[in-house]
Backbone as CSV, one residue per row, in Angstrom:
resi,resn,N_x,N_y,N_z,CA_x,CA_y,CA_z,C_x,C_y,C_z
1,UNK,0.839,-1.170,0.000,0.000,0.000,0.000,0.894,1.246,0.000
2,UNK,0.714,2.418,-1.030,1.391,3.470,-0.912,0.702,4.377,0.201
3,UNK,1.981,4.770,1.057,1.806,5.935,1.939,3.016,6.918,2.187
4,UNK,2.309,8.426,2.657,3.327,9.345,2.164,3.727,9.487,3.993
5,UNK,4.799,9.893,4.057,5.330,11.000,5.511,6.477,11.430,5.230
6,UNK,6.871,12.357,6.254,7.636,13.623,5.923,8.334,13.567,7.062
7,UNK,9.794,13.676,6.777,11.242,13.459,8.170,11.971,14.641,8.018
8,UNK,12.219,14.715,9.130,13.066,16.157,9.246,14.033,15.655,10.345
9,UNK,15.448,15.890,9.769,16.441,14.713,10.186,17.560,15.846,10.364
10,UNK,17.756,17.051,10.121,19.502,17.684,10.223,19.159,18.026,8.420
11,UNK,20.144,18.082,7.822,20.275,18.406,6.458,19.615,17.371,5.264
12,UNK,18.638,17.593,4.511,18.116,16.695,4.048,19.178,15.806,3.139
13,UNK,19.824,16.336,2.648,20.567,15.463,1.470,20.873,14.299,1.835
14,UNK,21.282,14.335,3.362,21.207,12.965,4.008,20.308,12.059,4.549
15,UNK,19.161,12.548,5.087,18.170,11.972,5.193,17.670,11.325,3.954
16,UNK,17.693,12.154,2.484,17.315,11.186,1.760,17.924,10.632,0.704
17,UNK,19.380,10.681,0.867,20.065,9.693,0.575,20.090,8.238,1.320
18,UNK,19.996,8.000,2.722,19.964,7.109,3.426,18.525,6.498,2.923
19,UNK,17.391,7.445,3.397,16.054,6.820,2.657,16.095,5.894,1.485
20,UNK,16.476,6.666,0.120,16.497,5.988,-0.841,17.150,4.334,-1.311
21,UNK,18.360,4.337,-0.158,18.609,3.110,0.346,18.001,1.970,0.710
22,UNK,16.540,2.136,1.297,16.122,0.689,1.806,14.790,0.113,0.777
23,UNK,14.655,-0.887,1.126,13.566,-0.998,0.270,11.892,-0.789,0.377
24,UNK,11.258,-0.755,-0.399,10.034,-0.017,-0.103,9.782,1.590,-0.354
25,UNK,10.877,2.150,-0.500,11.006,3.821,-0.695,10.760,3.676,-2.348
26,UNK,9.672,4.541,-2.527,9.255,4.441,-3.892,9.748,5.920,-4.620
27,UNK,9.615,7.020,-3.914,9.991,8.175,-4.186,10.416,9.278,-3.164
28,UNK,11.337,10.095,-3.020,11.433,10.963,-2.313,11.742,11.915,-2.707
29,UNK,11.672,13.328,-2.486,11.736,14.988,-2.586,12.060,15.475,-1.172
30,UNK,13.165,16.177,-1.556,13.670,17.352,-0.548,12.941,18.708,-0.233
31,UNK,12.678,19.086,1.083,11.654,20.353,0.309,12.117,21.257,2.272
32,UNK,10.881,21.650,2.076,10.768,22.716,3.535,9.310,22.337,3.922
33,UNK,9.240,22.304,5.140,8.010,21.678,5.999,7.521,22.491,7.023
34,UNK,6.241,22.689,7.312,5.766,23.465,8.249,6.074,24.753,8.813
35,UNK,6.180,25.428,7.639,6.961,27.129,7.973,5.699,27.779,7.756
36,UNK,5.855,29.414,8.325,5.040,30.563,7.870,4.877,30.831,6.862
37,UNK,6.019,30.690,5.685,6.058,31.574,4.468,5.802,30.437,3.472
38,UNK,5.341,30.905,2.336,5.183,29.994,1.162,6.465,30.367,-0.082
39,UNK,6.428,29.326,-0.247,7.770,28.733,-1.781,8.904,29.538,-0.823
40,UNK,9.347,29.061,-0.205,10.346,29.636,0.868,11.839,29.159,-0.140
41,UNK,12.429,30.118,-0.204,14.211,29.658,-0.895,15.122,28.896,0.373
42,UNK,15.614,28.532,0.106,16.974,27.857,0.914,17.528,29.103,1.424
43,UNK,18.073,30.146,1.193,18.651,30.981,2.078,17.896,31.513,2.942
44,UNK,16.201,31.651,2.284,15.172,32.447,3.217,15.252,31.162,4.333
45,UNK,15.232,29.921,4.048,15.248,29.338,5.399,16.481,28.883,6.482
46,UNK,17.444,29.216,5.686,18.555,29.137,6.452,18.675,30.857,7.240
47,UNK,18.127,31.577,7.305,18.034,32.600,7.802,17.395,32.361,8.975
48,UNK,16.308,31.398,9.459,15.883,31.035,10.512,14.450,31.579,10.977
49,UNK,13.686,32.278,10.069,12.896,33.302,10.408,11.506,32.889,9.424
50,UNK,11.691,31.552,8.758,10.479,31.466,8.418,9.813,30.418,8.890
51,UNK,10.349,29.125,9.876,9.758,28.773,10.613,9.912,27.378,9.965
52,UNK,10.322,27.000,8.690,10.828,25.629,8.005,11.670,24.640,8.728
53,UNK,11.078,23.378,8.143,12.568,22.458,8.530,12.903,21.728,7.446
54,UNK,14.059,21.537,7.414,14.703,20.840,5.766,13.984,19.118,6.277
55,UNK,13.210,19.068,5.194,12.657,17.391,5.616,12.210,16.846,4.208
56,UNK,12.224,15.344,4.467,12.141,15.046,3.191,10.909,14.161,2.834
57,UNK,10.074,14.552,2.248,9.156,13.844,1.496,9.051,12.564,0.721
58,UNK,8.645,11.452,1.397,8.648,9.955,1.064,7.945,9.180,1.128
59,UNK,7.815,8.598,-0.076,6.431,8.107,-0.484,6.576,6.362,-0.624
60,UNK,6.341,5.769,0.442,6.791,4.135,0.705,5.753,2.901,0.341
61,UNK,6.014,2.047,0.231,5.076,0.830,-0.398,4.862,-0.191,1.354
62,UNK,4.307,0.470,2.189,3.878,-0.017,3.872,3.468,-1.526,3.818
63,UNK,3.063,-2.591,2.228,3.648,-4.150,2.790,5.157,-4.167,2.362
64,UNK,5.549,-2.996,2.257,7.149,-4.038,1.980,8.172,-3.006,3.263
65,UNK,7.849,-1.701,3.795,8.440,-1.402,4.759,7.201,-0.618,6.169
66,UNK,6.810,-1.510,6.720,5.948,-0.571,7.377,6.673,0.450,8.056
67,UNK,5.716,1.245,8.276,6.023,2.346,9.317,6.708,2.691,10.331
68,UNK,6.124,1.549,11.453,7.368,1.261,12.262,8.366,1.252,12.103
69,UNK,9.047,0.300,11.192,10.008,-0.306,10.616,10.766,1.333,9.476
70,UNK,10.164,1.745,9.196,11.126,2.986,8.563,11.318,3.770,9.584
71,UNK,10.341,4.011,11.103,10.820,4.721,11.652,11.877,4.754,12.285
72,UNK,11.853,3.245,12.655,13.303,2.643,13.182,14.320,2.959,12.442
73,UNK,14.306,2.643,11.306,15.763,2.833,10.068,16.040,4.558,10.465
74,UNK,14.923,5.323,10.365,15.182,7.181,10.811,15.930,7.327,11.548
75,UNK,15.248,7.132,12.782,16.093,6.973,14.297,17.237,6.387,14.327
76,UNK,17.657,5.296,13.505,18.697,4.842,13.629,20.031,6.021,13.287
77,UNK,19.336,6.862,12.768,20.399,7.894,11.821,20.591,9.580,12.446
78,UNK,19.289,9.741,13.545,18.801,10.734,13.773,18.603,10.930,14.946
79,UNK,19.536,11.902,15.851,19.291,11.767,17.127,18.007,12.513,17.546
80,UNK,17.029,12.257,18.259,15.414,12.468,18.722,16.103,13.188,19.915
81,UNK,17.010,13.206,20.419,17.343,14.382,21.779,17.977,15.801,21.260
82,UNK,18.525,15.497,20.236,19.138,16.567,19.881,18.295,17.849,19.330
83,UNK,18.310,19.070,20.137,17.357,20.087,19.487,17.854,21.277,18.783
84,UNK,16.727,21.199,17.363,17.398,21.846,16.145,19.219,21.885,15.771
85,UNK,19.226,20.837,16.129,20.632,20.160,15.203,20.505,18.739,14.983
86,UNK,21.422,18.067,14.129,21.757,17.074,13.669,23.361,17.228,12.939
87,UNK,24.416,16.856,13.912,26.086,16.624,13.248,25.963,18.185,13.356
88,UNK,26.401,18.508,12.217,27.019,19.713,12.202,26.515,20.974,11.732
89,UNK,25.335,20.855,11.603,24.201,21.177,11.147,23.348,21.723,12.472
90,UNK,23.227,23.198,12.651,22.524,23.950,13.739,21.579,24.642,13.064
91,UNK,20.633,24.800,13.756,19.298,25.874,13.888,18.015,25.444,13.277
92,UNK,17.362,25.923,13.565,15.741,25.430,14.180,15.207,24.920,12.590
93,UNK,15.797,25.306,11.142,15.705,24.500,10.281,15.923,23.253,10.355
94,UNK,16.834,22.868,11.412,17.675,21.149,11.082,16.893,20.546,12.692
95,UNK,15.736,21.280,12.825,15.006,20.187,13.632,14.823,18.754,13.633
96,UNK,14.555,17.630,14.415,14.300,17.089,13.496,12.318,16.577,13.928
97,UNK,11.822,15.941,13.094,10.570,16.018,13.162,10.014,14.786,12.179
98,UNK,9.160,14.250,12.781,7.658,13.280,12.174,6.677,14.093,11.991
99,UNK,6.652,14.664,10.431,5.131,14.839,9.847,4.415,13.726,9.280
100,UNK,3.713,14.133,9.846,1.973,12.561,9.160,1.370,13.409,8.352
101,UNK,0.761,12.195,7.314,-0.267,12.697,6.316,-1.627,11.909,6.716
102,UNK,-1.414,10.961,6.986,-2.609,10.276,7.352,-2.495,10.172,9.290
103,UNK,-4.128,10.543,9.747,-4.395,10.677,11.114,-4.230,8.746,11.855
104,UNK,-4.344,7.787,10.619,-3.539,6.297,11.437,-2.081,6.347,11.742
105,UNK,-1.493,7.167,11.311,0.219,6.928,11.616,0.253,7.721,12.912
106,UNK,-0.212,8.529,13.478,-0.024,9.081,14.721,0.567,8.026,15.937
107,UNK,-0.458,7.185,16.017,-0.389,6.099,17.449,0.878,5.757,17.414
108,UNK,1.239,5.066,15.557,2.526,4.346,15.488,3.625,5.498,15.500
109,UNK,3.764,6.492,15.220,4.450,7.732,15.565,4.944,8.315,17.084
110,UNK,3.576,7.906,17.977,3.676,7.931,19.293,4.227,7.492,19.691
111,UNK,4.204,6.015,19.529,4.655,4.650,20.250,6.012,4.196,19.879
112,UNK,6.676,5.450,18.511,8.454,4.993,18.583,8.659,5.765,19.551
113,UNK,8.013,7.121,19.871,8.561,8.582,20.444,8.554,7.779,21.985
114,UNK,7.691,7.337,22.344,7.345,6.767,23.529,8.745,5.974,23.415
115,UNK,8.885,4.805,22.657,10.325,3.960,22.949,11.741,4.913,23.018
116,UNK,11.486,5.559,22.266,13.109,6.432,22.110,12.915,7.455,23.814
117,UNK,11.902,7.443,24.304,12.100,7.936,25.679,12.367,6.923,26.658
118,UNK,12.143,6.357,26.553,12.701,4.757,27.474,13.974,4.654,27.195
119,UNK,14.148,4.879,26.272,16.116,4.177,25.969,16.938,5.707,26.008
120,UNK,16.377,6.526,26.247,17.591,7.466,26.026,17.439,8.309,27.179
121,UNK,18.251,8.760,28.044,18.326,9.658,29.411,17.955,11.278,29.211
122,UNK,18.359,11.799,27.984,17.807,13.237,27.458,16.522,12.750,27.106
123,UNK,16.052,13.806,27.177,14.083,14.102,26.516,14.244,14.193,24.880
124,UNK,13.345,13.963,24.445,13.193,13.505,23.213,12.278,14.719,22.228
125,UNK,12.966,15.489,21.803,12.283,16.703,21.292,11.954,16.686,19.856
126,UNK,11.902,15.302,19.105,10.977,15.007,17.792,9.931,15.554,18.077
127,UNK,9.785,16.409,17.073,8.735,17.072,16.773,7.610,15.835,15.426
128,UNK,6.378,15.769,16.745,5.427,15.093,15.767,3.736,15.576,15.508
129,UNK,3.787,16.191,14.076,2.554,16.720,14.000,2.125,16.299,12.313
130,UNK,0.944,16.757,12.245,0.426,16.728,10.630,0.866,17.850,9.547
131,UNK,1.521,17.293,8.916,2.239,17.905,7.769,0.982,19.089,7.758
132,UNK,1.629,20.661,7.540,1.387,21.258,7.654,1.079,22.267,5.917
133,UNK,2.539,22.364,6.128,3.048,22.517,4.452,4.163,22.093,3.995
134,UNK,4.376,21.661,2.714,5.527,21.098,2.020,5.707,22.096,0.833
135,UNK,7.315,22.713,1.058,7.370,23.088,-1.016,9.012,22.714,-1.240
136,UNK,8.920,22.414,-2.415,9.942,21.437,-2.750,11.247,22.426,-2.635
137,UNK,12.087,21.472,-2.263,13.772,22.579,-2.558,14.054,22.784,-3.921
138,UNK,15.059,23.780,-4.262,15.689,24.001,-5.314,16.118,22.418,-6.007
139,UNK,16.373,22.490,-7.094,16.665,21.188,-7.696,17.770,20.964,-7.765
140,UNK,18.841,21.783,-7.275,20.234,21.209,-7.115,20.321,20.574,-5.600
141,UNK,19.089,20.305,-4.854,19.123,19.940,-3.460,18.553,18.542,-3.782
142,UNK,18.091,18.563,-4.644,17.628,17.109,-4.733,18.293,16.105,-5.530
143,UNK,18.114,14.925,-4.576,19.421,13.772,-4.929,20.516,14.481,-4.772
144,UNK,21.263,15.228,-4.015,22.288,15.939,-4.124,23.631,15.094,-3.565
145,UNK,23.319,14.281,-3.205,24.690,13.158,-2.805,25.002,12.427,-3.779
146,UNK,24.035,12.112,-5.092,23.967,11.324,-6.137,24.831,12.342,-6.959
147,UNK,24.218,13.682,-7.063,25.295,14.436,-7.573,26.559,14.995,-7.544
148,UNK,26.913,14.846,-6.122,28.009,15.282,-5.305,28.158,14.106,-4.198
149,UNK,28.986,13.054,-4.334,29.283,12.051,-3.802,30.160,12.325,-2.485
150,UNK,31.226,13.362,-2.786,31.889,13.941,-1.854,31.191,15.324,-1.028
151,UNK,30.233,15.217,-1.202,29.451,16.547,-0.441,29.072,15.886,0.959
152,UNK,29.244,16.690,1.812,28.978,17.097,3.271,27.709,16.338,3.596
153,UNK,27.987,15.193,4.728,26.532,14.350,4.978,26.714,14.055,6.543
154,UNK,26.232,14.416,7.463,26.078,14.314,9.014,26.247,12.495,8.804
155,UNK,25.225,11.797,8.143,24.684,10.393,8.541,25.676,9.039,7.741
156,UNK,25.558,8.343,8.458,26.582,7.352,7.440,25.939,6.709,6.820
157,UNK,26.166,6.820,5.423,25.164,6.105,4.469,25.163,4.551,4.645
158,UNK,26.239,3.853,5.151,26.624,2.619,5.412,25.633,1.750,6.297
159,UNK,25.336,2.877,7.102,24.199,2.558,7.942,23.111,2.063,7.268
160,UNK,22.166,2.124,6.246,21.267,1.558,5.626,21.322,0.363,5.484
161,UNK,22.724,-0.122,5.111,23.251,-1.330,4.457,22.859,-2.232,6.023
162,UNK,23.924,-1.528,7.007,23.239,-2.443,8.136,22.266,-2.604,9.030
163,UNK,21.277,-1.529,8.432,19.598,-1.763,9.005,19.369,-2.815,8.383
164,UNK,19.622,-2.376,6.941,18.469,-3.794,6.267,18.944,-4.955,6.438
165,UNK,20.451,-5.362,6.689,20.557,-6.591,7.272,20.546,-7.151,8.439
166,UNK,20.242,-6.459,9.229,19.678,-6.361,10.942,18.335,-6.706,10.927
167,UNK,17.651,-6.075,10.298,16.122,-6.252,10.193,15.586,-6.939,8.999
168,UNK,16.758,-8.007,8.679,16.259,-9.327,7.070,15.372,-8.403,6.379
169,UNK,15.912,-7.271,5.882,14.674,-6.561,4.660,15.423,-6.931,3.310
170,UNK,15.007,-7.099,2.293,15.187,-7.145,1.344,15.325,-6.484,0.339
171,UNK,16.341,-5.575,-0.352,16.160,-4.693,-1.246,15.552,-5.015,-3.006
């Protein structure tokens, strides 16, 4: 079954480079999420003042990766204590955050946020709400690790490789 949600991880290029990695990810787009302003530029949101977070838009096939199960692969990459950063990557753009599109993913949204507070001694400041607004990034932001292999990535892409063989997924 196709279903959409929206991660806000530190700098997207990495978030959805790692994404595009597992299986079940049918499509993803880099964009800006839940800000004040509309068609917001990359500098307007790196300025900090329109209320965006770099997150990435992904559109998954839920019998071949449920929900859970991608949220886990996220988290695996994305620290949930860390507020508005991720690596090296500061300010309230590089939040990171669970947007839902559909009002069933909430519970299962809850119930990682709920686990990642059990296992971790800091508070857990994932931000989780209903996608608000999405507009896509510039197009040199997208796939931008595909384009720039040596470009700047907080997350280890390697990591995908050993979710999916941790969790027998199949690419």
């Amino acid at each position: 079954m196709k279903n959409t949600i929206y991660l806000a991880g530190g700098c997207f290029w990495g978030v959805q480079a790692y994404m595009e990695k597992l299986p079940g990810i049918l499509e993803t787009e880099t964009g800006y999420a839940n800000g004040k302003t509309e068609n917001p530029t990359y500098e307007e949101v790196c300025r900090n003042d329109t209320g965006h977070a770099e997150a990435v838009r992904i559109v998954y096939d839920s019998d071949v990766l449920p929900l859970a199960i991608l949220l886990k692969a996220f988290f695996k990459v994305v620290d949930p204590t860390q507020l508005n950063r991720q690596g090296g990557d500061v300010g309230t753009q590089y939040r990171n955050g669970v947007f839902y599109v559909d009002e069933t993913d909430k519970p299962v949204i809850e119930d990682m946020i709920a686990y990642l507070q059990k296992i971790n001694d800091r508070p857990v400041v994932t931000e989780v709400k209903k996608i608000e607004n999405f507009y896509s990034a510039e197009e040199y932001h997208q796939h931008y690790l595909d384009k720039n292999p040596t470009g700047y990535c907080h997350i280890n892409l390697f990591d995908a490789e050993e979710f999916i063989r941790e969790n027998g997924l199949m690419k």
